[in-house]
C-alpha angles and dihedrals in degrees: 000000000000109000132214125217117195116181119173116181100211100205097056088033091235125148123194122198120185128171088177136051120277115256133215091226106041128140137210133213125178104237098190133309096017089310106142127191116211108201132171104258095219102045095029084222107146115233109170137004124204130215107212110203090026118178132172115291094008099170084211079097092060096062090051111087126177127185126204124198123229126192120245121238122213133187120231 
């Protein structure tokens, strides 16, 4: 089961979603409007964004879409 970490830092108003780990040796690059993609710097796989300036109910979420593979399970 994939897991999702949030973390928002009220006093700055930034908001972290990974659904990876945290690497060492991860990069970031603004994609548009304080939406930042955090992505492993060897393998270029994303693996978090950021919303600077997040509030309650800020729509910028709405334009970030990830997608997660499952395997599918068939019977024999």
């Amino acid at each position: 089961m994939a897991q999702i970490k949030v973390y928002y830092e009220p006093e700055t108003k930034l908001l972290t979603v990974f659904w990876q780990t945290p690497r060492k040796n991860q990069i970031c690059t603004e994609l548009d409007n304080g939406v930042i993609l955090i992505k492993d710097a060897t393998t270029d796989e994303p693996i978090g964004v950021e919303i600077l300036s997040y509030r309650a109910g800020d729509n910028r979420l709405d334009s970030v879409s990830v997608q997660m593979g499952q395997t599918e399970v068939r019977s024999p």
